[in-house]
C-alpha positions in Angstrom: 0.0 0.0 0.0 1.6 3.5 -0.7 0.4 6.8 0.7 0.6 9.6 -0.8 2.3 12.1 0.9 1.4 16.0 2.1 3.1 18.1 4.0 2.1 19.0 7.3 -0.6 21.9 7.2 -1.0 22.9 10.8 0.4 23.1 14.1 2.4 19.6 15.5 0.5 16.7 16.7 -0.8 16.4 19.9 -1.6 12.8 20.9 -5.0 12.1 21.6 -6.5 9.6 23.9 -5.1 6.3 23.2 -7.3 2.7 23.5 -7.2 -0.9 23.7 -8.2 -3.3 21.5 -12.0 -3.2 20.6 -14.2 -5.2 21.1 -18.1 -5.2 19.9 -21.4 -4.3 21.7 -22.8 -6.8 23.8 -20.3 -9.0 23.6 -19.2 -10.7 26.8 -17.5 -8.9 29.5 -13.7 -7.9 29.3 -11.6 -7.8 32.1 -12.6 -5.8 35.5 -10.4 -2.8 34.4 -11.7 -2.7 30.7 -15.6 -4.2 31.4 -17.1 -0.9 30.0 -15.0 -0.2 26.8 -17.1 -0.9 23.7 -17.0 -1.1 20.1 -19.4 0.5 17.7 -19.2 0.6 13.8 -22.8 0.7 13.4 -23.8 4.5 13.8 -27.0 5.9 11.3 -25.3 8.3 8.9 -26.5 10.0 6.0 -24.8 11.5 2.9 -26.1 14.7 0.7 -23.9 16.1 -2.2 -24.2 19.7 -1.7 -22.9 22.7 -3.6 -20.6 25.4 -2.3 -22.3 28.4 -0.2 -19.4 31.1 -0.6 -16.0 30.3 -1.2 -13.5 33.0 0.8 -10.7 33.4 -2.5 -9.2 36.3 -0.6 -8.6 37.3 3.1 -6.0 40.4 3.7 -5.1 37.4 6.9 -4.8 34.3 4.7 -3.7 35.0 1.4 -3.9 32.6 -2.2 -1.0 32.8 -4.2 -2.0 29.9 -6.8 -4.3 31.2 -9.1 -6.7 29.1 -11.5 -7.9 30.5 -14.8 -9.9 28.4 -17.7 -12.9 27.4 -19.3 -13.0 23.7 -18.3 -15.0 20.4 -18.2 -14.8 17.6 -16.3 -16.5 14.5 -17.4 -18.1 13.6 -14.0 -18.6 17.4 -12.6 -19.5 19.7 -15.5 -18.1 22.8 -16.8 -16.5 25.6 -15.1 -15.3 28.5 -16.0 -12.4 30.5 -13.7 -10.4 34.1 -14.0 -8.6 35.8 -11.4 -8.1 39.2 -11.0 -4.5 40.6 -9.7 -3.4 44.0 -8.3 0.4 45.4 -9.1 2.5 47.3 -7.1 5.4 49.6 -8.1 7.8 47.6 -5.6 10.0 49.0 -3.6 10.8 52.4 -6.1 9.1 53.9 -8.9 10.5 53.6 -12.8 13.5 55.9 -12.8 12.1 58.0 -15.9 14.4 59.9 -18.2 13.0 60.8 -21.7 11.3 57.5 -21.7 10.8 55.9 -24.9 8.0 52.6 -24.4 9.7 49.4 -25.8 6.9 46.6 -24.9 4.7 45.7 -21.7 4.6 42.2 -20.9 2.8 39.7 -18.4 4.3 37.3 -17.6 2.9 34.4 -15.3 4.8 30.9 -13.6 2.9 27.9 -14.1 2.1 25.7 -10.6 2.9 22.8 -12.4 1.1 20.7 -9.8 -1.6 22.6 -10.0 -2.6 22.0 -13.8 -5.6 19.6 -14.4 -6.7 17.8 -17.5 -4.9 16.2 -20.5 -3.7 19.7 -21.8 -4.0 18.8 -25.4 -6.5 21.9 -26.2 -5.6 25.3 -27.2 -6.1 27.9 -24.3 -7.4 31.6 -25.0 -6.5 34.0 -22.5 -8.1 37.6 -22.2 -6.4 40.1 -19.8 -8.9 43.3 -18.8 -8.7 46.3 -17.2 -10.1 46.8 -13.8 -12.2 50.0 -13.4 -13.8 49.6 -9.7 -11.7 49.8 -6.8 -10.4 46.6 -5.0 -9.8 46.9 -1.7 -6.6 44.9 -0.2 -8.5 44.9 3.2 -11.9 43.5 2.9 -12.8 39.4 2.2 -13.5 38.5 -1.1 -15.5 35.8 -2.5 -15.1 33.7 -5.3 -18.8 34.7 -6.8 -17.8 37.9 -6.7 -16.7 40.4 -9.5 -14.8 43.8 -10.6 -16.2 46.3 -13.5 -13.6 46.0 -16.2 -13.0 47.8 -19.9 -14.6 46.4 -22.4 -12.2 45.7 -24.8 -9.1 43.6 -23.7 -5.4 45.1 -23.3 -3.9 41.6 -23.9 -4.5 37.8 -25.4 -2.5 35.0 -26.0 -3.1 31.6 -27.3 -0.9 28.5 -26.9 -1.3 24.8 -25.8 -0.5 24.5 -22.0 3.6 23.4 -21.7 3.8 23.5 -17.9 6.9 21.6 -17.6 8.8 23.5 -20.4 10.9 25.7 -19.3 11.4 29.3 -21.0 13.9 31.8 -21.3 13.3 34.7 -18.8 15.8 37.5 -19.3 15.8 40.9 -17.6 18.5 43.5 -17.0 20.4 40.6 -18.7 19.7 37.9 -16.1 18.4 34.8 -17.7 16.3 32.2 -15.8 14.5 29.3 -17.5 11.2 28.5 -15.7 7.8 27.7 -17.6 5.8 30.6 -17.8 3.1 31.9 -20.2 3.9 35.9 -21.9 0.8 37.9 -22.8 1.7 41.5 -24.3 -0.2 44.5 -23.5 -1.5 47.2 -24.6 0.8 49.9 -25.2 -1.5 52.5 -23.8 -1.5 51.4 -20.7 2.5 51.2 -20.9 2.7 54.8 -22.3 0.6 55.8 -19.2 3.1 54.0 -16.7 5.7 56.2 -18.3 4.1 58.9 -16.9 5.5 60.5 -14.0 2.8 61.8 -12.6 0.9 58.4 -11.9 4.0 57.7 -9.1 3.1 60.8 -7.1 -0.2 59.6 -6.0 -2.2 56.3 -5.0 -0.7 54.0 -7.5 -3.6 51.6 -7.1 -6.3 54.5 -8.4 -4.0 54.8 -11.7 -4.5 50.8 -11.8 -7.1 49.4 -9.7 -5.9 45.6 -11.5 -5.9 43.5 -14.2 -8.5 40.3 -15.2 -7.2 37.5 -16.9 -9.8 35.0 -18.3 -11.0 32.4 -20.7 -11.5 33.6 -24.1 -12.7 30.3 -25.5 -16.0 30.0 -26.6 -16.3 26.3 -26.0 -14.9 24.4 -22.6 -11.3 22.8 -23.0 -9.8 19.7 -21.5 -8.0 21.5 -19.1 -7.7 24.1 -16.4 -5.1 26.4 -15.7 -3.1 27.1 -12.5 -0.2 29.7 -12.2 2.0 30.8 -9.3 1.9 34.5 -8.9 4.1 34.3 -5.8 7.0 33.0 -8.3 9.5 36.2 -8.5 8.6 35.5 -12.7 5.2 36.3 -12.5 5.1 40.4 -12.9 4.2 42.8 -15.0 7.1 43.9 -16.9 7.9 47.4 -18.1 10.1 47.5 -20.9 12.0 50.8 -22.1 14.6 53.3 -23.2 15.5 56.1 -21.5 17.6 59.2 -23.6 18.0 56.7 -26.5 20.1 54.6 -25.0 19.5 53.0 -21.7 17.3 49.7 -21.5 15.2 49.8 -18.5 12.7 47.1 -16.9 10.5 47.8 -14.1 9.2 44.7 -12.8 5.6 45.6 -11.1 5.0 43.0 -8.4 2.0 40.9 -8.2 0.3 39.6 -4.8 2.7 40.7 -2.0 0.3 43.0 -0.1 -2.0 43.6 -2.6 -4.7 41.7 -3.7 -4.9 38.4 -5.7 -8.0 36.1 -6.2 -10.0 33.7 -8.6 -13.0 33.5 -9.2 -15.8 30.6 -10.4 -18.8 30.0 -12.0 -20.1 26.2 -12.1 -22.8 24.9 -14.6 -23.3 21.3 -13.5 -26.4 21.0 -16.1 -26.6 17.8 -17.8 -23.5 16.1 -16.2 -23.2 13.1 -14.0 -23.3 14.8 -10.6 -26.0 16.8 -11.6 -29.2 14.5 -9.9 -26.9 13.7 -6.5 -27.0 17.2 -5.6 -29.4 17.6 -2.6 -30.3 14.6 -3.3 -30.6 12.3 0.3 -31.6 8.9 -1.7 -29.0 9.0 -4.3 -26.2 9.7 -1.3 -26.7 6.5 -0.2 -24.9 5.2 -3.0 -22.2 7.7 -4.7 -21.2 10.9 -3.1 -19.0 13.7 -5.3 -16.2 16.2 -3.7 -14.6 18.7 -5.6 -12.4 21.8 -5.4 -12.5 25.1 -6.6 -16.2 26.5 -5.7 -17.5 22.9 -7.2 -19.7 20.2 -4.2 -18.9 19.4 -0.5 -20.8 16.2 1.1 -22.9 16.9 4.0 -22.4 14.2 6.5 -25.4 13.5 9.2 -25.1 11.3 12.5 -28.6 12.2 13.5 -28.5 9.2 16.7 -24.7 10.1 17.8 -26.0 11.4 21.1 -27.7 8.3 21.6 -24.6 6.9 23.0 -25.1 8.6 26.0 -22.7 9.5 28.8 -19.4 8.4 27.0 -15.9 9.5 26.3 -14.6 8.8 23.2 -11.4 7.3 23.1 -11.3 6.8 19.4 -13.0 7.6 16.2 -12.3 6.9 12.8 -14.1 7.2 9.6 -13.1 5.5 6.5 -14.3 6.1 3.0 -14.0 4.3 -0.2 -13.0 5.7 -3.6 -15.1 4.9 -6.4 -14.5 4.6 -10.0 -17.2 5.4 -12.3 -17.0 5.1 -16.3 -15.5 7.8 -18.1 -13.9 9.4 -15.1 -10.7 9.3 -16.5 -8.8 9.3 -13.3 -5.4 9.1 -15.1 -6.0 12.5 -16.6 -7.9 13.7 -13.4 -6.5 12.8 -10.8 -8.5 12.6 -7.1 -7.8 14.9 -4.3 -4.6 14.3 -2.3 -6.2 15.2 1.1 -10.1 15.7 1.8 -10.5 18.0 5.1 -13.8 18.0 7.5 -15.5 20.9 8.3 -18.4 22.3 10.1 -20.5 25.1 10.4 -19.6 28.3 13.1 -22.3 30.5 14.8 -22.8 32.2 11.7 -23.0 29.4 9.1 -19.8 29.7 7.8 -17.4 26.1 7.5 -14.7 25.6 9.0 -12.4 22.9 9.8 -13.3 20.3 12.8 -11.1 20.2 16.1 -9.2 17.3 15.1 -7.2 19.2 12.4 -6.7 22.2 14.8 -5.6 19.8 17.5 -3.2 18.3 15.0 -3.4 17.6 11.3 -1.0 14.5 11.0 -3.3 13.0 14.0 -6.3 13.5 11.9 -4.4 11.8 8.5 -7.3 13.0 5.0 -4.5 11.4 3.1 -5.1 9.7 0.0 -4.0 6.1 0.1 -3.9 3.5 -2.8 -4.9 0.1 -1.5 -4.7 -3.0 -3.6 -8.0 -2.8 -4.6 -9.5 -0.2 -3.7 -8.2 3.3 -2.4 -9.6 5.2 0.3 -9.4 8.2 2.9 -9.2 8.1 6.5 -9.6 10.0 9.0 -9.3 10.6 13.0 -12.5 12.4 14.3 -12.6 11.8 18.1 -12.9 15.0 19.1 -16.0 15.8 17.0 -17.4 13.1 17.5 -17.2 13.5 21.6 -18.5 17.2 20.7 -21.5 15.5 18.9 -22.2 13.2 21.6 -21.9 15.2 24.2 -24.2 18.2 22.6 -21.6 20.9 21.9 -21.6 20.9 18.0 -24.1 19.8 15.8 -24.7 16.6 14.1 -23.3 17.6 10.9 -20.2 17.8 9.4 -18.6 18.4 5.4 -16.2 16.7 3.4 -13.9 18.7 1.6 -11.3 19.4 -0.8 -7.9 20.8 0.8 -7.4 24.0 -0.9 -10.0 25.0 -2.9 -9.4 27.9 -4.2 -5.9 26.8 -5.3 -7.1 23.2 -7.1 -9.1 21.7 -9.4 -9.2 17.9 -8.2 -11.9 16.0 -7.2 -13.0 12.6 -5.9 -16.0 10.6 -5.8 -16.9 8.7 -3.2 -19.4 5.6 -2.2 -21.9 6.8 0.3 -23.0 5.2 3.8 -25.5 2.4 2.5 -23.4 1.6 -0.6 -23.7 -2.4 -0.7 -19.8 -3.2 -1.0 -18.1 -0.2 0.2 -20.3 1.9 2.8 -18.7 4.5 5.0 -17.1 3.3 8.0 -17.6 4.4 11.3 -15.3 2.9 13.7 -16.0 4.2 17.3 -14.2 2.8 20.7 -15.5 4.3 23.6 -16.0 3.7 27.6 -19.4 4.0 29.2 -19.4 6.3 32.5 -22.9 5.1 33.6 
């Protein structure tokens, strides 16, 4: 069996409670000092595929430096369309201007070449806009959410994705080789940066941000992901000053200002299209994905049931499931799956478990000889839930979101070979 692994994504692990070995309810009595630990594994539990209520894609407190951008379909999930939008800052100077002459204006942006998803055999049409409403680098942004641009587009590029290529990056003479896609720009917008003037005030009201999207009219195989935290991905200011000095001013991209994607989902007609909200059909097959795509609602409704208990482990296990025409080789499940639940105001987030200690609480995605699954260590929600502190339901899903595009499906908690598994050792204090 191999695990896949991922790198440690909150504080170190605190041990929790360890346990014997189980045994199951009603059977015969254990030893005086172990008579009232029991074994459960048969805990009600229902599964809904649910869409996404708001996806955060920026916080000024938690920023996303990965950004997705395509018009893509999946072949179990539907088609989805993503852009980002990007703020630049001068850096740490202004152009030094003398007599400027306006060579080219570039953008260039560094492929995550983890991040890509899909075959990559279609060509990609990128648009890049101008942003004419303000963006604030303070406020939390959501990835339904959008910016007035131009109309008409200051850039496009097409080209078949080449993540692992590596290109020729040179400036001031330095060359680097790292993939990356160029998209030129407008000169206008370069003959305004030439401008003095625009350096004297609030750069970000000269240029409240750029939008790059999708340009193709029908979906592609593939979408794209780009890391605009790589010290390639600027925008690049190319030109002469007095005739004969080559300049570049490298505007930098994310650092404090503000970086997000955005989605729109159309799961019409596609195969996860009757699961959603649908109780019956989660019985059977239930459908995670990243970006702003479906969580699974989980439901313990008879937890409390147990009564006056303490947990001393809990552990859920769920099956991967292979449908036709998933084409997992070209879209590959998630590495990690996270639990959440819902605060006072409605909003997910992640269970006590990860915040007690993420390696503790595993998510990983492990290939078994037959079949592959996800576990994971819930004791501490599951004490919650039993003793009345947090609600009955929890949701699966996909480790960053807004920075991904896998996804997983899943057999549900009445499938007839693989259900869920609950595995729950606990000692009664009656």
């Amino acid at each position: 069996m191999k695990i896949i692994s991922f790198s440690t994504i909150f504080a170190c692990l605190i041990l929790l409670s360890a346990c014997t070995e189980p045994t199951t309810i009603g059977s015969e009595l254990l030893a005086d000092d172990q008579a009232d630990l029991r074994f459960t594994d048969t805990i009600t539990m229902f599964g809904t595929t649910v869409t996404e209520d708001s996806l955060i894609v920026y916080d000024p407190d938690n920023r996303f430096g990965r950004l997705q951008v395509g018009y893509f379909e999946d072949p179990l999930f539907g088609k989805v369309k993503a852009g980002f939008y990007i703020q630049v800052d001068i850096g740490l100077e202004a152009p030094i201007l003398s007599n400027p002459k306006l060579d080219s204006i570039v953008l260039t942006m560094t492929y995550d070449s983890a991040g890509v998803y899909g075959p990559l055999q279609d060509l990609q049409e990128l648009e890049v806009y101008r942003v004419t409403e303000a963006i604030s680098n303070g406020e939390i942004y959501y990835s339904n959410q959008s910016f007035q641009t131009e109309s008409t587009p200051i850039g496009t590029a097409q080209f078949v994705p080449a993540p692992n290529t590596e290109v020729d990056y040179i400036i001031n003479g330095d060359t680097s080789a790292v993939p990356h896609v160029r998209i030129t720009i407008d000169t206008l917008l370069g003959q305004e940066l030439l401008n003095s003037s625009v350096y004297e005030s609030d750069f970000i009201e000269t240029l409240n941000g750029l939008f790059v999207t999708s340009a193709s009219t029908e979906p592609t195989d593939a979408m794209l992901n780009f890391n605009m935290l790589n010290s390639t991905s600027r925008l690049n200011l190319f030109y002469t000053n007095d005739d004969t000095v080559s300049v570049v001013h490298q505007f930098l991209i994310v650092g404090l200002s503000t970086a997000m994607s955005t989605f729109e989902h159309d799961f019409e007609g596609s195969v996860v299209e009757p699961f959603i909200n649908n109780k019956a059909l989660g019985d059977s097959l239930l459908f995670v994905q990243a970006m702003s795509g479906t969580n699974v609602k989980l439901d313990f409704p008879y937890l409390k049931d147990l009564g006056n208990v303490l947990i001393n482990k809990a552990e859920i296990e769920f099956t991967v499931a292979s449908l036709p025409g998933g084409d997992e080789d070209n879209f590959p499940p998630n590495t990690i799956l996270l639990l959440s639940e819902k605060d006072d105001e409605g909003k997910l987030k992640v269970i006590r478990d990860i915040e007690i200690g993420a390696s503790a609480f595993d998510g990983t995605y492990t290939e078994g000889d037959f079949q592959d699954t996800y576990s994971m260590n819930i004791s501490a929600q599951i004490q919650d839930i039993v003793d009345g502190t947090e609600e009955s339901e929890i949701f699966i899903r996909a480790i960053s979101k807004q920075e991904k595009a896998n996804r997983v499906v899943l057999y549900g908690p009445n499938h007839s070979d693989f259900p869920i598994k609950l595995k729950i050792t606990y000692t009664d204090l009656n």
